[in-house]
C-alpha positions as CSV (number, residue, x, y, z in Angstrom):
1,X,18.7,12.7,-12.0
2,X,15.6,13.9,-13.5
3,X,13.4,12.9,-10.8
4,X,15.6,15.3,-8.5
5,X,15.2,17.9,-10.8
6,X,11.6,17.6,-10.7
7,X,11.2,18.0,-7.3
8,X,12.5,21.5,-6.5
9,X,9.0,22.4,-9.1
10,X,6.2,21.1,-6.5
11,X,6.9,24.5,-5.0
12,X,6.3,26.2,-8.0
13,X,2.7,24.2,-8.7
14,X,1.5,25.2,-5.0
15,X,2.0,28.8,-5.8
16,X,0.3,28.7,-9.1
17,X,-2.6,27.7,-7.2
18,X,-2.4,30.4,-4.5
19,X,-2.4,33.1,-7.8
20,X,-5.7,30.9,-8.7
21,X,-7.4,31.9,-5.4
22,X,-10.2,34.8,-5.4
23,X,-10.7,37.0,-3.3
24,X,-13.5,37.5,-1.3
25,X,-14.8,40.5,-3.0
26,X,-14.6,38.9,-5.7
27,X,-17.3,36.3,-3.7
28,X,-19.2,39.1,-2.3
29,X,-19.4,40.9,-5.6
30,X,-22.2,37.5,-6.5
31,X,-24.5,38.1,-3.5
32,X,-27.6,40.1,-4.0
33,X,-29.0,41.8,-1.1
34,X,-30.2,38.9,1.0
35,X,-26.7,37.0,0.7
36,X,-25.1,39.8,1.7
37,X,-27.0,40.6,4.9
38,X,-26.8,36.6,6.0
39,X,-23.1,37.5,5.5
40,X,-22.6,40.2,7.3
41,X,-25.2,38.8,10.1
42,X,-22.8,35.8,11.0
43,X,-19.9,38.2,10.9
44,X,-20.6,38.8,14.9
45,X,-16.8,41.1,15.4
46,X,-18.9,43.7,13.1
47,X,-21.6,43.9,15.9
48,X,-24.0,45.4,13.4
49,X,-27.5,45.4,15.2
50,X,-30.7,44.3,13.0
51,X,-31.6,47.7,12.4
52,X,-29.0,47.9,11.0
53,X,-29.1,45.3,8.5
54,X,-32.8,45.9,8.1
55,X,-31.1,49.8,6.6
56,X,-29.1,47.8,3.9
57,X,-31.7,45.3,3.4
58,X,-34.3,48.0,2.8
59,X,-32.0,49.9,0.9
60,X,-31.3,47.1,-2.0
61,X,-27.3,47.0,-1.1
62,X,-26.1,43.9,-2.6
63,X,-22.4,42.8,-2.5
64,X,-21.4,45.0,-5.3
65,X,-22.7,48.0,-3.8
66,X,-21.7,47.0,-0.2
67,X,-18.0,47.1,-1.9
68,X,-18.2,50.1,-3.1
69,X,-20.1,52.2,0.3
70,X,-18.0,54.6,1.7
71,X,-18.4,55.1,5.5
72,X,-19.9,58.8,4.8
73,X,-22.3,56.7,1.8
74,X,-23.7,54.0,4.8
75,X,-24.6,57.0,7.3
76,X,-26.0,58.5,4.7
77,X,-28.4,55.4,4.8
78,X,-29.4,56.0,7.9
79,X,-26.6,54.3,9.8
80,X,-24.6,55.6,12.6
81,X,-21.4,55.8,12.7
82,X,-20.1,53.0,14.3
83,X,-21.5,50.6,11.8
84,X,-20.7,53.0,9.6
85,X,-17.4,52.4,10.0
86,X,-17.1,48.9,10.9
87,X,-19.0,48.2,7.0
88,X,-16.9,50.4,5.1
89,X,-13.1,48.9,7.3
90,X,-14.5,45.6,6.6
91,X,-15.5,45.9,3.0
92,X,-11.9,47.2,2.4
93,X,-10.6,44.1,4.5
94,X,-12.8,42.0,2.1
95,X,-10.8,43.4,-1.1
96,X,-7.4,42.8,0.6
97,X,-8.0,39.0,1.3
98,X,-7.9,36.2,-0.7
99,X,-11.0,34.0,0.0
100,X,-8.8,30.9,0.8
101,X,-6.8,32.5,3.3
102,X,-9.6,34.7,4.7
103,X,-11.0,32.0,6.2
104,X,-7.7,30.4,7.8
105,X,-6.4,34.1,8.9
106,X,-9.8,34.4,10.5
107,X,-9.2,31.6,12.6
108,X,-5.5,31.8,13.6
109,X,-6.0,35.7,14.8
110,X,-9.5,34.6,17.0
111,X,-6.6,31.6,18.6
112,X,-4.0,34.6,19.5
113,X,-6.2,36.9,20.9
């Protein structure tokens, strides 16, 4: 009977591990400037242009500060509005996830749309 007792625990193990997972600001938070714009340059849905990432480049915005940017703080840089926007939606995006499942929830939403 004790090895059916254990089994109803292997649940509880798997979600230990789940509370282990980072998130991806918690990722982005490491990258200094250049990390950060080869980041957001293979993020294509944010369609930032290279002007744009030449603007954060230029600017010194690593991933700490790139968490932190409002979209009002990145026009203030110089960008417009649009990738204003996108920057600041997606760096709150990047707080929500966890970094396991970013990747995962990534790919299931490009198969539905």
């Amino acid at each position: 009977m004790s090895s059916e007792t254990g089994t109803p625990y292997t649940p509880a193990s798997t979600s230990t591990t789940e509370n282990e997972a980072v998130t991806l600001a918690d990722e982005i938070k490491k990258y200094n400037t250049t990390e950060l714009i080869d980041f957001l340059r293979r993020e294509e849905d944010l369609g930032l242009s290279e002007k744009a990432l030449e603007i954060l480049e230029t600017q010194g915005v690593n991933g700490r500060a790139f968490l932190k940017t409002s979209k009002e703080e990145f026009q203030g840089l110089g960008l417009g509005f649009g990738p204003a926007k996108n920057l600041a939606e997606f760096a709150k995006e990047c707080k929500e996830k966890k970094k396991r499942s970013f990747s995962s929830y990534h790919s299931i939403g490009k198969i539905r749309h």
